[in-house]
HTML snippet that shows the backbone in 3Dmol.js (N, CA, C, O; Angstrom):
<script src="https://3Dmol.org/build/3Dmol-min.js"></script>
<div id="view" style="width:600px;height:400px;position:relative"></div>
<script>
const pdb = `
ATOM      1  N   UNK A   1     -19.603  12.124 115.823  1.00  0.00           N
ATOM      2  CA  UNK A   1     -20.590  11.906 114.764  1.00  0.00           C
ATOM      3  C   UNK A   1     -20.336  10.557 114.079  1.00  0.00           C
ATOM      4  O   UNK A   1     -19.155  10.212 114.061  1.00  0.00           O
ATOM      5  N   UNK A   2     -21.248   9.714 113.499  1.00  0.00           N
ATOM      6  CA  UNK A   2     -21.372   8.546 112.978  1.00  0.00           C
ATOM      7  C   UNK A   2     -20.702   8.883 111.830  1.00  0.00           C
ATOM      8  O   UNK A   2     -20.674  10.048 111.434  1.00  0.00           O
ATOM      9  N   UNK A   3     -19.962   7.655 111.048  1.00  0.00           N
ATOM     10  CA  UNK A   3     -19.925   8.371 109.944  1.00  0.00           C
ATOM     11  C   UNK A   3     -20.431   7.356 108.676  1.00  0.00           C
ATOM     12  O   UNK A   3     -21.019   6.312 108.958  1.00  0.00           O
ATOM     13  N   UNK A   4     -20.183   7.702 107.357  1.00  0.00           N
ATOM     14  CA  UNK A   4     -21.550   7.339 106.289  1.00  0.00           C
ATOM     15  C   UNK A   4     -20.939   6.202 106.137  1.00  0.00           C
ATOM     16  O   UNK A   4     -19.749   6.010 106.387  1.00  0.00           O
ATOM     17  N   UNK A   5     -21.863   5.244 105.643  1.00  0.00           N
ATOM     18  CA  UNK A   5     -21.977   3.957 104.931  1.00  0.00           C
ATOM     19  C   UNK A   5     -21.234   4.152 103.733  1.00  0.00           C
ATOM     20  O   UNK A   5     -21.303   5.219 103.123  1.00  0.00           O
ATOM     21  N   UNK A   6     -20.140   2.678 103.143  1.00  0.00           N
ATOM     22  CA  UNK A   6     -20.038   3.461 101.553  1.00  0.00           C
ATOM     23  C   UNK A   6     -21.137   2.013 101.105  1.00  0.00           C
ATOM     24  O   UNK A   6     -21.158   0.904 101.638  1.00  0.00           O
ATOM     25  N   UNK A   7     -21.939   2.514  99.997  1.00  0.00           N
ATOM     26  CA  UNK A   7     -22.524   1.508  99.403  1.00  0.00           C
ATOM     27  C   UNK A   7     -21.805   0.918  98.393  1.00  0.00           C
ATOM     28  O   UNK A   7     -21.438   1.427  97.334  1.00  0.00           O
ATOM     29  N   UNK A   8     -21.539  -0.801  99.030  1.00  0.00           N
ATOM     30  CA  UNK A   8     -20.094  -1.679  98.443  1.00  0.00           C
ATOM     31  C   UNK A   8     -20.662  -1.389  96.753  1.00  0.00           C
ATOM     32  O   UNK A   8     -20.049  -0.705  95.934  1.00  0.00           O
ATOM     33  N   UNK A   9     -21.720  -1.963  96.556  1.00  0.00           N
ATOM     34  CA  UNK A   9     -22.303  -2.205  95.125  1.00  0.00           C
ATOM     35  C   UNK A   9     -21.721  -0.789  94.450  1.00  0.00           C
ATOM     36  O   UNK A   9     -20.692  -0.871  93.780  1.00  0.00           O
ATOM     37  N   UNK A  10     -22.274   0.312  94.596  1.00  0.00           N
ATOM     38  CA  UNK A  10     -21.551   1.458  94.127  1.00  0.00           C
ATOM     39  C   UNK A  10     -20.473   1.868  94.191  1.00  0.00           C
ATOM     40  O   UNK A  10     -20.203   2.907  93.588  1.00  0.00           O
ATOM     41  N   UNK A  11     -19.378   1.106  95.033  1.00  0.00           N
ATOM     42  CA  UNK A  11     -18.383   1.468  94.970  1.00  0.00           C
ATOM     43  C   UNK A  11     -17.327   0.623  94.205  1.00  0.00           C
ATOM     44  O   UNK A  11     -16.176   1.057  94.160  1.00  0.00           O
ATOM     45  N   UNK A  12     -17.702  -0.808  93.468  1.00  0.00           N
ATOM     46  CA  UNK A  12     -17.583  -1.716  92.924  1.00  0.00           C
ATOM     47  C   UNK A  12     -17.592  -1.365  91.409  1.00  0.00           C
ATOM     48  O   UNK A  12     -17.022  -2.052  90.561  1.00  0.00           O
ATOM     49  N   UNK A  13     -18.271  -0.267  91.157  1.00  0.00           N
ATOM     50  CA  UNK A  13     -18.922  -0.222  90.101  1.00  0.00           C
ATOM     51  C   UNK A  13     -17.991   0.909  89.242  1.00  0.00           C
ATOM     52  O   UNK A  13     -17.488   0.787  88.125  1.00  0.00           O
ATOM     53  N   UNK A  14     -17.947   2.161  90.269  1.00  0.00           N
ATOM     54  CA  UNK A  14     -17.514   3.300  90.279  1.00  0.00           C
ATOM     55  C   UNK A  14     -16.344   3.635  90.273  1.00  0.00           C
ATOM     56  O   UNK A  14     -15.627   2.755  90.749  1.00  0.00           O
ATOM     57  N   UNK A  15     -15.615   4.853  89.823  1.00  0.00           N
ATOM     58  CA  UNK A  15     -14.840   5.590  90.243  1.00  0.00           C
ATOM     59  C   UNK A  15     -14.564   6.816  90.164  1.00  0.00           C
ATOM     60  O   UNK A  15     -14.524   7.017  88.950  1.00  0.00           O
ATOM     61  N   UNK A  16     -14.275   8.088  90.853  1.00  0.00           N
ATOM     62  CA  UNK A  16     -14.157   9.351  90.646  1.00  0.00           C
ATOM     63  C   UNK A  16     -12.886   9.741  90.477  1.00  0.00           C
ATOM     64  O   UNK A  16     -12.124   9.549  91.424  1.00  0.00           O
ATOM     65  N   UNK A  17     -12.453  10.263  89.463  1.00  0.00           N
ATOM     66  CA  UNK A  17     -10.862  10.654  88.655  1.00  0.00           C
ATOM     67  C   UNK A  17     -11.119  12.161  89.386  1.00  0.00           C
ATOM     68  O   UNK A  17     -12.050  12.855  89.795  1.00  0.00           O
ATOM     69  N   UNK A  18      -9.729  12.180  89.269  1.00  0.00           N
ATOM     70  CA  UNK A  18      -9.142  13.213  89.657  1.00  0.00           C
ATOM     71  C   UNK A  18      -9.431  14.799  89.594  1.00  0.00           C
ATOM     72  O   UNK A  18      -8.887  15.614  90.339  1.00  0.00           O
ATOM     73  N   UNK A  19     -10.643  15.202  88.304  1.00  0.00           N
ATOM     74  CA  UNK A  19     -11.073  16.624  87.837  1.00  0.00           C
ATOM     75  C   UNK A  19     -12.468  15.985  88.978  1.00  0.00           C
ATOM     76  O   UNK A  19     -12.984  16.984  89.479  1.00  0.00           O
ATOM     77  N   UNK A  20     -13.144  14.744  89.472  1.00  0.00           N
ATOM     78  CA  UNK A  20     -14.735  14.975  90.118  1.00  0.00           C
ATOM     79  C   UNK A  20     -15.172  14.359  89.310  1.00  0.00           C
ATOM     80  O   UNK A  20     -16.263  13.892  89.638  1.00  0.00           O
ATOM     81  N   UNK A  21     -14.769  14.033  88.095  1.00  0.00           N
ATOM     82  CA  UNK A  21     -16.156  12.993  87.563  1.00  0.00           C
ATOM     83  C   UNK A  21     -16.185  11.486  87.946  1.00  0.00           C
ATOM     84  O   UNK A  21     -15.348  10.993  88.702  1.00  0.00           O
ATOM     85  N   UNK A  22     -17.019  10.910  87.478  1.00  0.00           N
ATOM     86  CA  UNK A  22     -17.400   9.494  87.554  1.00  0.00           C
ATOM     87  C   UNK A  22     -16.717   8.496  86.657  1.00  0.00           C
ATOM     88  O   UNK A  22     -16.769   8.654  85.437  1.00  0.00           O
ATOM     89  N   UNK A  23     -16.351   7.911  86.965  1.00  0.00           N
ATOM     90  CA  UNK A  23     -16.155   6.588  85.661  1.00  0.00           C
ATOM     91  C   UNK A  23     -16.710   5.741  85.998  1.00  0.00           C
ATOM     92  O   UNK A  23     -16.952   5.411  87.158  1.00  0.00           O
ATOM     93  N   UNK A  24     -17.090   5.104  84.765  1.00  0.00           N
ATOM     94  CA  UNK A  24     -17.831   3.707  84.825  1.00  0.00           C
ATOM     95  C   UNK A  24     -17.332   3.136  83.809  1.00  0.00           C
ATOM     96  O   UNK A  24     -16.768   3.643  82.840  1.00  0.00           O
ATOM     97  N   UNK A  25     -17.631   1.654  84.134  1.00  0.00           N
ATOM     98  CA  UNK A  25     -16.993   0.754  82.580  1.00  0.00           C
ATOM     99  C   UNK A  25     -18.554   0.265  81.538  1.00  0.00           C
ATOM    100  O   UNK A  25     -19.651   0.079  82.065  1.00  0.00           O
ATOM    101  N   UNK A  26     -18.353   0.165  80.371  1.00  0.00           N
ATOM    102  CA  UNK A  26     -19.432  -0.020  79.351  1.00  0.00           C
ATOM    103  C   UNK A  26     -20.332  -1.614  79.547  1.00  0.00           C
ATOM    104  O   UNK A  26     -19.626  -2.613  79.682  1.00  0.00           O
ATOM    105  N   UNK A  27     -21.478  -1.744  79.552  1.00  0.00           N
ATOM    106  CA  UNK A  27     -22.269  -2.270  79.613  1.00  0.00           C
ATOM    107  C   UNK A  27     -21.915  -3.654  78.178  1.00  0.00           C
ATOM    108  O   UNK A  27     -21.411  -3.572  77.058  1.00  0.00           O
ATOM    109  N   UNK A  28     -22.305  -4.430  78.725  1.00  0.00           N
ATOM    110  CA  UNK A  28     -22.162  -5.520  77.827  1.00  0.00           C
ATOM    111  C   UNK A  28     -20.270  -6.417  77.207  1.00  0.00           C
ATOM    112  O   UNK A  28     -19.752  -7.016  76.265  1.00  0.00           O
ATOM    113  N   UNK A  29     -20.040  -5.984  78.318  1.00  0.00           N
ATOM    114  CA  UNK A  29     -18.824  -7.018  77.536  1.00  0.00           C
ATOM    115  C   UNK A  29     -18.196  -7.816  78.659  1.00  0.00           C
ATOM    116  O   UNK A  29     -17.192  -7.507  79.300  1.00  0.00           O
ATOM    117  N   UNK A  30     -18.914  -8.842  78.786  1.00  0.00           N
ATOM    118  CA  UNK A  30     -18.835  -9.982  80.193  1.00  0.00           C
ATOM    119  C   UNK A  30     -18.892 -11.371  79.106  1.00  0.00           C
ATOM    120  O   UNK A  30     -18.056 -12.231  79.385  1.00  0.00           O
ATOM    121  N   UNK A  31     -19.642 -11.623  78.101  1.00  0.00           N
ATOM    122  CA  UNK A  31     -20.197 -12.909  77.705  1.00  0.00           C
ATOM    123  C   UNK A  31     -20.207 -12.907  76.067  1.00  0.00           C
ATOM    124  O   UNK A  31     -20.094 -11.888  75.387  1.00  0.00           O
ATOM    125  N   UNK A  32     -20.311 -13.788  75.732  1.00  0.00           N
ATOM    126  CA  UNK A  32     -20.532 -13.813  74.318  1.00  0.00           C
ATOM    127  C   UNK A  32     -20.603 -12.770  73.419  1.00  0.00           C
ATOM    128  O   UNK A  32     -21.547 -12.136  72.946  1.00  0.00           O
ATOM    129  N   UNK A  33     -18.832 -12.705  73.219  1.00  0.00           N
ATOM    130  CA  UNK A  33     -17.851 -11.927  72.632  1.00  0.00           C
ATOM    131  C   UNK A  33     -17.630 -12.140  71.133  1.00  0.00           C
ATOM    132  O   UNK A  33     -17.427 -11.294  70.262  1.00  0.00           O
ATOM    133  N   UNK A  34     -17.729 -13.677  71.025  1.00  0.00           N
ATOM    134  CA  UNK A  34     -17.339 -13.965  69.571  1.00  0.00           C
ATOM    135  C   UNK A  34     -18.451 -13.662  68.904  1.00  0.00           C
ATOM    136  O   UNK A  34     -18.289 -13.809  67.693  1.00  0.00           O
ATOM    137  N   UNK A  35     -19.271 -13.382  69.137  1.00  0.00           N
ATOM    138  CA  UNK A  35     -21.113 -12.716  68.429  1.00  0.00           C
ATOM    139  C   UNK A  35     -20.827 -11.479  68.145  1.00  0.00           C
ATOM    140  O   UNK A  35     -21.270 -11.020  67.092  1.00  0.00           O
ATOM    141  N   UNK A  36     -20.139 -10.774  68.888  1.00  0.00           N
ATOM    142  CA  UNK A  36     -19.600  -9.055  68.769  1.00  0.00           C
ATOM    143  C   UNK A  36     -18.594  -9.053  67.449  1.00  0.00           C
ATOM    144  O   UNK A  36     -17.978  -9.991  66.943  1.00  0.00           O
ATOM    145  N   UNK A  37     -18.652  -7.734  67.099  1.00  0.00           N
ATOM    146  CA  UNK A  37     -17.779  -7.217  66.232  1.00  0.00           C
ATOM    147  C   UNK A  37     -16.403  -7.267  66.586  1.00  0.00           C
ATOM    148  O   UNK A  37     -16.234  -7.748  67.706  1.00  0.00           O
ATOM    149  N   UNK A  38     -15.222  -6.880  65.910  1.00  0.00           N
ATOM    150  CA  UNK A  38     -14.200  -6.784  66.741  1.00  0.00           C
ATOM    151  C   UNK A  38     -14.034  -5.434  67.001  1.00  0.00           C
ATOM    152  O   UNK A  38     -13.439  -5.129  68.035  1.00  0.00           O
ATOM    153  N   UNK A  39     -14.563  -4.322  66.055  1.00  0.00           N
ATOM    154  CA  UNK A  39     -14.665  -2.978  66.400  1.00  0.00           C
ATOM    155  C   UNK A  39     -15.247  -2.748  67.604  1.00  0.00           C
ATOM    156  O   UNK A  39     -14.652  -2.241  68.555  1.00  0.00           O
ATOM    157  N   UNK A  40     -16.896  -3.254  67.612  1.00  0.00           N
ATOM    158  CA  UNK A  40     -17.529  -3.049  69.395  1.00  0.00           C
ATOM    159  C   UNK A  40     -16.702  -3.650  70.387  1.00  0.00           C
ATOM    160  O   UNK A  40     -16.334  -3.003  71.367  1.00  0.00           O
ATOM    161  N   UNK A  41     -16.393  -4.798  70.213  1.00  0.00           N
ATOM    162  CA  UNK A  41     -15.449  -5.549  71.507  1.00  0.00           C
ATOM    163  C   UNK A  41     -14.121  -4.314  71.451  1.00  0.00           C
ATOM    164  O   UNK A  41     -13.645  -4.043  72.553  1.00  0.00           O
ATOM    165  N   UNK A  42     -13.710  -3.805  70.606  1.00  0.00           N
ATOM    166  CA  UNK A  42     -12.541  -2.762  71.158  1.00  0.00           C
ATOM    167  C   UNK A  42     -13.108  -1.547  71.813  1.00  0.00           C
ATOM    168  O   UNK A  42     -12.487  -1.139  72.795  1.00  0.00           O
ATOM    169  N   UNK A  43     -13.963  -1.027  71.518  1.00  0.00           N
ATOM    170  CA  UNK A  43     -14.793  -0.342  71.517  1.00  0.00           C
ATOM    171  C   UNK A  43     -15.081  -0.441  73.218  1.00  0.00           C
ATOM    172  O   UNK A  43     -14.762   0.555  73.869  1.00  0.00           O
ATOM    173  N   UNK A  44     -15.668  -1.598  73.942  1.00  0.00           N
ATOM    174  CA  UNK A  44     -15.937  -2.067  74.579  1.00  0.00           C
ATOM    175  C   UNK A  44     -15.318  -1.975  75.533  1.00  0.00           C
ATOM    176  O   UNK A  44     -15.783  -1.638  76.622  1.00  0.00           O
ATOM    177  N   UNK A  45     -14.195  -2.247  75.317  1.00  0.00           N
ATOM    178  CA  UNK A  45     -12.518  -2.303  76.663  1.00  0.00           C
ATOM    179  C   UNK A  45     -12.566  -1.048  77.193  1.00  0.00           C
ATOM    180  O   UNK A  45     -11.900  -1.002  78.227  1.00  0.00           O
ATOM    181  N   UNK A  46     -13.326   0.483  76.774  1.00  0.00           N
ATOM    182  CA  UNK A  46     -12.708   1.379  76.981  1.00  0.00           C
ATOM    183  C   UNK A  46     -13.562   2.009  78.246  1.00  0.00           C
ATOM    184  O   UNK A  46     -14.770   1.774  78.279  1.00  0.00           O
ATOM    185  N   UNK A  47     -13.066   2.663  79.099  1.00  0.00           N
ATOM    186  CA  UNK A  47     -14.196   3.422  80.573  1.00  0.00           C
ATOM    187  C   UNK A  47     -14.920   4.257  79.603  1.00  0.00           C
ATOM    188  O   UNK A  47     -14.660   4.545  78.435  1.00  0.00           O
ATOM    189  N   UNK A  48     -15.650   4.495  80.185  1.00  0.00           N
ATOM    190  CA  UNK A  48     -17.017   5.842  79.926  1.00  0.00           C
ATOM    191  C   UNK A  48     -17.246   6.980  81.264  1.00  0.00           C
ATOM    192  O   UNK A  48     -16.809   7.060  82.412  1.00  0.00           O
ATOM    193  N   UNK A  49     -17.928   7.566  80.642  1.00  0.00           N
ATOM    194  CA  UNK A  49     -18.131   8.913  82.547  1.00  0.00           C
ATOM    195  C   UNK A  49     -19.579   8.641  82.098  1.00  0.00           C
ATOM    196  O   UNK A  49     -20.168   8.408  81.042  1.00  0.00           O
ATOM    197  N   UNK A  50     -19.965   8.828  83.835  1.00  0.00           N
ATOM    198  CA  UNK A  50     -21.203   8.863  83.679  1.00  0.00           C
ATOM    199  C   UNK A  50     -21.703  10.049  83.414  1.00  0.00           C
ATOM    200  O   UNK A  50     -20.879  10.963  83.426  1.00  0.00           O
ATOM    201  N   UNK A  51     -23.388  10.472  83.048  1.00  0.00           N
ATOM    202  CA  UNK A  51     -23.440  11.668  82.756  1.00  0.00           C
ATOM    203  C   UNK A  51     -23.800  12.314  83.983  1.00  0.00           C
ATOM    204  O   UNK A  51     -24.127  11.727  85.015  1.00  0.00           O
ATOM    205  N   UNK A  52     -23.715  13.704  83.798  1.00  0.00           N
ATOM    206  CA  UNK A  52     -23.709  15.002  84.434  1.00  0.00           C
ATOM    207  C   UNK A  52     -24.699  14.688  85.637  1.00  0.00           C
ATOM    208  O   UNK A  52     -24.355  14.854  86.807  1.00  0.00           O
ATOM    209  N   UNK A  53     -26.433  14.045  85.123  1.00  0.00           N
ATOM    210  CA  UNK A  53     -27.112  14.120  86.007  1.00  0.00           C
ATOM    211  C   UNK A  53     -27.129  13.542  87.418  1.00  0.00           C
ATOM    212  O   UNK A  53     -27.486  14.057  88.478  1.00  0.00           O
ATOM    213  N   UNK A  54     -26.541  12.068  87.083  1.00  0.00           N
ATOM    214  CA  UNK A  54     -26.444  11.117  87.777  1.00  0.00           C
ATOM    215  C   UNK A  54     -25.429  10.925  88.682  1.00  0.00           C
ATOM    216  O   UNK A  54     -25.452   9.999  89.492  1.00  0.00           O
ATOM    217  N   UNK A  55     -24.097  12.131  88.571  1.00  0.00           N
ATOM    218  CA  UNK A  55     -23.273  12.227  89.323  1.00  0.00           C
ATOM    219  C   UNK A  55     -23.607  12.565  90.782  1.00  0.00           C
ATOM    220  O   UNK A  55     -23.114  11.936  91.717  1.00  0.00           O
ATOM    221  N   UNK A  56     -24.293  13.380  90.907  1.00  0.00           N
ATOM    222  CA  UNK A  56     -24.301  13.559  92.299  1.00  0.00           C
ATOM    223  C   UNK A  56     -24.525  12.762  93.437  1.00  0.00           C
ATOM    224  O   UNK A  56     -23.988  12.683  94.541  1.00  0.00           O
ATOM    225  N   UNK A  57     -25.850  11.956  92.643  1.00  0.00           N
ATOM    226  CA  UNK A  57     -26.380  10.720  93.203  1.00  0.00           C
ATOM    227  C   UNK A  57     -25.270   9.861  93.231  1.00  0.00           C
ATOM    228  O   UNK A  57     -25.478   9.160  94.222  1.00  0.00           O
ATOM    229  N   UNK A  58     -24.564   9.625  92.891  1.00  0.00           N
ATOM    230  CA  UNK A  58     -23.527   8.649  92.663  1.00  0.00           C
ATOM    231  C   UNK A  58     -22.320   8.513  93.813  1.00  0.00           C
ATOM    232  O   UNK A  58     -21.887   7.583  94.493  1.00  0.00           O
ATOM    233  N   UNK A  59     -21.991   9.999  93.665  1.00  0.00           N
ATOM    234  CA  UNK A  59     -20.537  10.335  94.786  1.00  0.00           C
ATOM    235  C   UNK A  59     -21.545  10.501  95.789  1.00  0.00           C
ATOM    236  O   UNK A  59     -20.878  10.044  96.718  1.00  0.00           O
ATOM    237  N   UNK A  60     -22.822  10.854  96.406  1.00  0.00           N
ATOM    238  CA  UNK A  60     -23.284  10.636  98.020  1.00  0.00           C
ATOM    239  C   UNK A  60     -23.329   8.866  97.877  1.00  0.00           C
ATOM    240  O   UNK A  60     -23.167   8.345  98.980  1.00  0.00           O
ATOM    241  N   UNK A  61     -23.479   8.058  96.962  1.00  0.00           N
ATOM    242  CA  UNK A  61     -23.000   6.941  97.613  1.00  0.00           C
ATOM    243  C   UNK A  61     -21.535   6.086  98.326  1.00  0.00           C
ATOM    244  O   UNK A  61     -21.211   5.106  98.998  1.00  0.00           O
ATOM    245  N   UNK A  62     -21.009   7.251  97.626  1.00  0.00           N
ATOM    246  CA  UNK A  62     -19.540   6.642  97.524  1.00  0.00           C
ATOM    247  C   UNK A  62     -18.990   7.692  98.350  1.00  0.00           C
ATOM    248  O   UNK A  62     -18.178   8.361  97.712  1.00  0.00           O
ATOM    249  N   UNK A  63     -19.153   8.094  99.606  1.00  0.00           N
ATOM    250  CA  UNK A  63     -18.559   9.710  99.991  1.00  0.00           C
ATOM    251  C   UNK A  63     -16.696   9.372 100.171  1.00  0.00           C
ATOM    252  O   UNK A  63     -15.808  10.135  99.790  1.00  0.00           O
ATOM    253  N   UNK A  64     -16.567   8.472 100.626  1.00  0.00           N
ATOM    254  CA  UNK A  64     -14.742   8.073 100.466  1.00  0.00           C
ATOM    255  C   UNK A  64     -14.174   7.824  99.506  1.00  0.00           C
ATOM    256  O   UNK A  64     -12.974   7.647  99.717  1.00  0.00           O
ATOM    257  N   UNK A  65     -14.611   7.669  98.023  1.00  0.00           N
ATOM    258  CA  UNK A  65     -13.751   7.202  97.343  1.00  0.00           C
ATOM    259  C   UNK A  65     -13.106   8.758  96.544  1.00  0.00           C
ATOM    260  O   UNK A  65     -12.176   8.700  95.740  1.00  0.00           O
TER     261      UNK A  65
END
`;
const viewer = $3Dmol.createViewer("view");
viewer.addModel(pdb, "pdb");
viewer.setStyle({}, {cartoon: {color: "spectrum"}});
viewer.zoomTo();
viewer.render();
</script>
């Protein structure tokens, strides 16, 4: 049997910890930092999970990781 593609972009992005969920890192903290708070920029550093819905879709992209 063939086996699956991992999609690089999603797997770049992603990661699945150890209980099955998703991690992802927070949106917006690449660029113009000194405009930010220092609370959001800490704020910022930290992973997030993605939510519930979007998981599934997520790990059939990534079936190896």
């Amino acid at each position: 049997m063939p086996k699956m593609k991992t999609r690089k972009s999603y797997a770049k992005r992603f990661k699945v910890t150890g209980t099955g969920r998703v991690r992802r890192s927070k949106a917006g903290a690449n660029h113009m930092m000194q405009e930010k708070s220092r609370k959001r920029v800490r704020r910022l550093r930290k992973n997030d999970m993605v939510d519930k819905t979007l998981e599934k879709k997520i790990k059939r992209m990534i079936p190896y990781k």
